[in-house]
C-alpha positions in Angstrom: 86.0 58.7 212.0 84.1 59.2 208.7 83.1 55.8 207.2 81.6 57.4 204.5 83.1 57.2 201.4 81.4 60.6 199.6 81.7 63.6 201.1 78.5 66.2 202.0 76.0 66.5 199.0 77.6 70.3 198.5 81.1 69.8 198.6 80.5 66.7 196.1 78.9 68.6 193.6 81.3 71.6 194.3 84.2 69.5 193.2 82.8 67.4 190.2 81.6 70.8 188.8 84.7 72.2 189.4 86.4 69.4 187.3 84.1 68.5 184.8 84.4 72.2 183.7 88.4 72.2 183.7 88.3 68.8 181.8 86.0 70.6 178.7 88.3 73.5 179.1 91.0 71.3 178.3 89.5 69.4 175.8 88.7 71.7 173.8 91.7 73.5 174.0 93.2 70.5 172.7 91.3 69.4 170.1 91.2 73.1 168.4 95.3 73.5 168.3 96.2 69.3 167.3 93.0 70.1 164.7 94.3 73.1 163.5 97.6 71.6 162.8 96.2 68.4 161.1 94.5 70.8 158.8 97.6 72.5 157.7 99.7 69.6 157.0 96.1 67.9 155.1 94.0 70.9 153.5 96.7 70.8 150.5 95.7 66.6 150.0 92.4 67.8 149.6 92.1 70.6 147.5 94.6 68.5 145.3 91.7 66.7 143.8 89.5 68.7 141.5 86.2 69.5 142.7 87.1 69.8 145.8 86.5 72.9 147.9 85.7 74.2 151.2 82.9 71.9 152.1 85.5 68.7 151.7 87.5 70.7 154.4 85.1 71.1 156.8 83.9 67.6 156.5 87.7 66.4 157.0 87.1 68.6 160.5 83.9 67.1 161.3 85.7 63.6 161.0 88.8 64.2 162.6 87.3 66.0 165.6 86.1 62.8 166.6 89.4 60.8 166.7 91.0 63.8 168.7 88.4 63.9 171.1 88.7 60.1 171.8 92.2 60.0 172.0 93.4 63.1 173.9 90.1 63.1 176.4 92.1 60.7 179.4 94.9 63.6 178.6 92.4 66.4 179.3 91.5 64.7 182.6 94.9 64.0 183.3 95.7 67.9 183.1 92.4 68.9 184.4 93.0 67.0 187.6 96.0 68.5 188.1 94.9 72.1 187.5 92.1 71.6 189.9 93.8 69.8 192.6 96.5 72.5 192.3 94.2 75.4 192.7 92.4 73.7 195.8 95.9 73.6 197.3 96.8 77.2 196.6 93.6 78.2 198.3 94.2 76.0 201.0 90.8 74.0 200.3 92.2 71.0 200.9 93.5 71.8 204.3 89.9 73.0 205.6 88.3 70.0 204.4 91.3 68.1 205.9 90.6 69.9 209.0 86.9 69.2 209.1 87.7 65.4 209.3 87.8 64.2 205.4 90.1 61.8 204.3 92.3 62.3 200.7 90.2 59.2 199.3 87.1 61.1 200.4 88.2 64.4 199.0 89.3 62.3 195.7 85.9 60.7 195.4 83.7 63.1 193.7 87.0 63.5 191.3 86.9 59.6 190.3 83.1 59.4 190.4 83.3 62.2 187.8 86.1 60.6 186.2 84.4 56.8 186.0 81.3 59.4 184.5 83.1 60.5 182.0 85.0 57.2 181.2 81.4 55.5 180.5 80.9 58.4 178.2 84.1 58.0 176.3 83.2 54.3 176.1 79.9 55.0 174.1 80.7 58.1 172.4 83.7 55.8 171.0 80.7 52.8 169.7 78.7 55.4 167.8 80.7 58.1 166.6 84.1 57.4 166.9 84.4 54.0 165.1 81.8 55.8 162.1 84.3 58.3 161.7 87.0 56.1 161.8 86.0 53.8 158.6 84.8 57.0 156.7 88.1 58.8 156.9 89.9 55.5 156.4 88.3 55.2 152.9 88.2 58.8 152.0 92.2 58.8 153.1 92.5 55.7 151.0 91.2 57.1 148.0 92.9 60.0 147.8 90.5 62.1 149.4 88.2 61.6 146.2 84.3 60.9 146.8 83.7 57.8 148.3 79.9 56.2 147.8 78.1 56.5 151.0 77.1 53.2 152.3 79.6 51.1 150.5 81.1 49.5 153.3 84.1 50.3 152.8 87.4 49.0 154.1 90.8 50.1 154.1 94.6 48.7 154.1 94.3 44.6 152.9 97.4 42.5 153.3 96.7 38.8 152.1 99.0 36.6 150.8 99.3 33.4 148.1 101.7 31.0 149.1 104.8 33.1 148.5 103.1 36.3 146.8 101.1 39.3 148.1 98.3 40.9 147.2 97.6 44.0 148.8 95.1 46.7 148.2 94.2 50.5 149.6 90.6 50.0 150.2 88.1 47.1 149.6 84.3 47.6 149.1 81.2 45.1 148.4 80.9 41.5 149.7 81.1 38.6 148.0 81.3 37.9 144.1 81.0 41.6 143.9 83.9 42.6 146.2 86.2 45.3 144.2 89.7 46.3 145.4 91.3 49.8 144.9 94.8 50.7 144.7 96.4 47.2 144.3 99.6 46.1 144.2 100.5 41.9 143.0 104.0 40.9 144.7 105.0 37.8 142.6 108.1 36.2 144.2 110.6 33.9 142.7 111.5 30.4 143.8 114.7 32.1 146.2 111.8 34.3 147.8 113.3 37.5 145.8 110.0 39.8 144.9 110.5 39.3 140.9 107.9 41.6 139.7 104.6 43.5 140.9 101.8 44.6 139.3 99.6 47.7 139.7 96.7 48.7 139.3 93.7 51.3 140.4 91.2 48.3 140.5 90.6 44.7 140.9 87.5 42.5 140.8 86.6 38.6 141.4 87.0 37.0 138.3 86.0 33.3 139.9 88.9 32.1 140.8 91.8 35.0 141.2 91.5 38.5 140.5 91.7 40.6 137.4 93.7 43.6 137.5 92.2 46.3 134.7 95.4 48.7 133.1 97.6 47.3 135.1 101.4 48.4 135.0 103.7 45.8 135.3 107.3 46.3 136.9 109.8 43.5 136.2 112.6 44.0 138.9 115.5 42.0 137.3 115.1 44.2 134.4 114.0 47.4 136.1 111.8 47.8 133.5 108.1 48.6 133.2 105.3 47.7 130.7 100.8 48.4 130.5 99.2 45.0 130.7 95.5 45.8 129.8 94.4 42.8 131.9 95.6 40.4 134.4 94.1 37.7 136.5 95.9 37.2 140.0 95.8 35.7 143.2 93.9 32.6 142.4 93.7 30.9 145.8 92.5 33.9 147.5 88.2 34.2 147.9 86.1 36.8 148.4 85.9 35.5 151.6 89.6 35.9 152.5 89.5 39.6 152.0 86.5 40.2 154.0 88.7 38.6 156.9 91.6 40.0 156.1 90.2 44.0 155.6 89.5 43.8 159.9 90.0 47.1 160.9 89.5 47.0 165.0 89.3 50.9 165.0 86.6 51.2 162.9 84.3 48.6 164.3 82.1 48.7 167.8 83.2 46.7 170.4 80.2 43.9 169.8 81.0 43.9 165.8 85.1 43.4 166.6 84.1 40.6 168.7 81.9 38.6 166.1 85.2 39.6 164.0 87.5 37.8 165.9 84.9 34.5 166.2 85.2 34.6 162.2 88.9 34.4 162.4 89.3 32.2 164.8 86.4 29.9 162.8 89.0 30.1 159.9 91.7 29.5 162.0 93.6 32.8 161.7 95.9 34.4 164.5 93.5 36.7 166.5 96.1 37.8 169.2 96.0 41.6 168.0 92.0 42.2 167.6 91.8 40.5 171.5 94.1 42.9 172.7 91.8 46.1 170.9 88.5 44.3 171.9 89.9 44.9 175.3 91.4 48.0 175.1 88.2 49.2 173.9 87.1 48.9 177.6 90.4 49.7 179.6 91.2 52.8 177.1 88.2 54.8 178.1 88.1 53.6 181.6 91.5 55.0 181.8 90.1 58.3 182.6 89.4 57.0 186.1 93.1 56.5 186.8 93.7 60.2 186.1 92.3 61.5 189.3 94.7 58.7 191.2 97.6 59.2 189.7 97.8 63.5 189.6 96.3 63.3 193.4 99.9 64.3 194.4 99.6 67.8 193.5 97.4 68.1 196.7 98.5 66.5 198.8 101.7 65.2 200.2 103.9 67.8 201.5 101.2 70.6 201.8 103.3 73.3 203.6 106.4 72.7 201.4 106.0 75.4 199.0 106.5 72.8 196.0 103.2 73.1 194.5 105.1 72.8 191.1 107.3 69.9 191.8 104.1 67.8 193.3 102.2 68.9 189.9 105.2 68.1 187.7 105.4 64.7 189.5 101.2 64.1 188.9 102.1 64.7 185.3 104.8 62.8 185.2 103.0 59.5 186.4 100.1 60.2 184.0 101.8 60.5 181.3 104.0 57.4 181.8 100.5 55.1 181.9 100.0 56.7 178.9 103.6 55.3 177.3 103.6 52.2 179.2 100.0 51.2 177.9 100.9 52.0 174.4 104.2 49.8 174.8 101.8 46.7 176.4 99.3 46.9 173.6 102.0 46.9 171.0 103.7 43.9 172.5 100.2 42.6 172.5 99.8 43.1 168.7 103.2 41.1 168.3 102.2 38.5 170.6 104.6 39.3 173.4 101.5 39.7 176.3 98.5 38.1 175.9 95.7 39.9 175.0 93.7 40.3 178.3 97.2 41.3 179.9 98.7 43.9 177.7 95.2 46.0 177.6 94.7 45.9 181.2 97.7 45.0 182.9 99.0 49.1 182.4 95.6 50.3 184.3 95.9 47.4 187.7 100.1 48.3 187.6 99.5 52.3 188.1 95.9 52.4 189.9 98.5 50.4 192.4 101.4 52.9 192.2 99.2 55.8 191.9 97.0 54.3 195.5 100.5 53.9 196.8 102.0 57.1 196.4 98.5 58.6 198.1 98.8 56.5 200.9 102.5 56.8 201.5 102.1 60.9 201.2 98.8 61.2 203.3 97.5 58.3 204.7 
């Protein structure tokens, strides 16, 4: 009996080139066709604006690519796995280094060594590109695709409220006494809790206490009617402060910035159940490229003379692909408080690295 858990030098290399080159192929196939489409469905947003022009385009590409890559990557293993696991079968690979005294989990380990590889890769490819990209298209979205001042920190979607009103605002940018809001929106409620008007407006600064609201519109909703208010001070209660809290976007911060994030909230005593369960996922995410190699091993092995190389990939996809939906459902319930944090971001990856070390074990072991 082997006791090693590698195979020889050569066959290890053999396979992880073999995969590493089928996860790129994928990759890239993917992130060309999903970027493709995004640009049809956003190229007319961004020519909408005047002065813009092909160079806004390609830097839309440049920013999107990123996101794509990040997201669909533990995809691309998923399908690379099975492609190269399949294609070992065919050739009946697998049954010569069967037959020369190699276990599955040693014919599986240059895959997850590859696959843990490439999961450390995600991981920091994620802290300095991905979370970049994320905050700059955030802004530029949020603006309307106009230009956006480099370096202006710049944060997107703020939801705060005042008692029983709302204030809520596109982007923010600036700290302090010269924080300015974009593309905000004043919900004044009435004592039953009925919204009874709102107020627009493109821009808001601190005016020390509240916020003023310059050419505001103002929509009374009892008497569906509309009028210009050239000025407006709202929102009195709510601080500079406040909004720097409440712009959080856990996407668009690296994992050691989201955590001094959540120490400021939970300093100010606000709910931090949904930026846990991100600061976590921010690890288990791309370490779920690992499980990939796992959970498709069944279109290997199994039933190697049955003929059903199809049925055994199908089924590799199939469990794949339901981590994929049952992580998404945990880190949702997470965000709503259902799971605690440290169990809805890695309770999906322990549940199918068991199912998928099950099924290899019940098939070939």
């Amino acid at each position: 009996m082997q006791l090693d858990f590698f195979p020889s030098r050569t066959l290890t290399l053999y396979l992880a080139k073999l995969f590493v080159v089928r996860i790129l192929a994928v990759l890239v196939m993917l992130v060309l066709v999903l970027l493709m489409l995004d640009l049809l469905s956003s190229t007319g947003k961004i020519l909408a604006v005047p002065g813009n022009g092909q160079a806004e385009i390609w830097t839309y590409a440049t920013l999107r690519a990123p996101q794509l890559v990040a997201r669909f990557l533990p995809y691309s293993v998923l399908l690379a796995t099975i492609i190269t696991l399949v294609g070992l079968n065919q050739n009946s690979e697998v049954i010569s280094m069967k037959a020369a005294g190699l276990s599955a989990h040693q014919i599986l380990a240059p895959l997850l060594l590859t696959a843990l590889i490439v999961g450390v890769g995600s991981f920091a490819f994620n802290e300095r590109v991905v979370t970049r990209a994320n905050a700059t298209l955030k802004a530029w979205d949020a603006n309307e695709f106009r230009k956006v001042p480099l370096d202006s920190g710049t944060r997107t979607n703020l939801y705060l409220t005042d008692g029983t009103n709302i204030l809520t605002a596109a982007s923010v940018s600036g700290t302090g006494a010269g924080t300015e809001l974009t593309g905000v929106t004043w919900y004044r409620r009435s004592p039953t809790g009925a919204i009874a008007d709102q107020v627009r407006a493109a821009r808001a600064v601190y005016a020390n206490p509240g916020w003023r609201l310059e050419n505001a519109e103002r929509f009374d909703v009892a008497g569906a009617r509309s009028e210009a208010v050239s000025s407006e001070v709202v929102a009195s209660q709510i601080t500079p402060e406040q909004v720097a809290l409440g712009s959080v976007d856990a996407d668009a911060q690296s994992f050691w910035q989201l955590r001094q994030s959540i120490a400021d909230y939970e300093a100010a005593g606000r709910r931090t159940a949904e930026l846990k369960a991100k600061w976590w996922h921010k690890l288990a995410g791309p370490l779920s490229s690992v499980l990939m190699p796992l959970l498709g091993a069944v279109a290997a092995f199994g039933l190697a003379r049955s003929g059903q190389v199809l049925v055994r990939a199908a089924i590799g996809m199939a469990l794949g692909f339901a981590y994929f939906v049952v992580d998404n459902a945990a880190l949702a319930m997470g965000n709503f408080g259902g799971y605690p944090p440290l169990l809805a971001a890695w309770a999906p990856f322990v549940l199918f690295a068991l199912i998928g070390e099950t099924v290899l074990i019940r098939t070939e072991e």
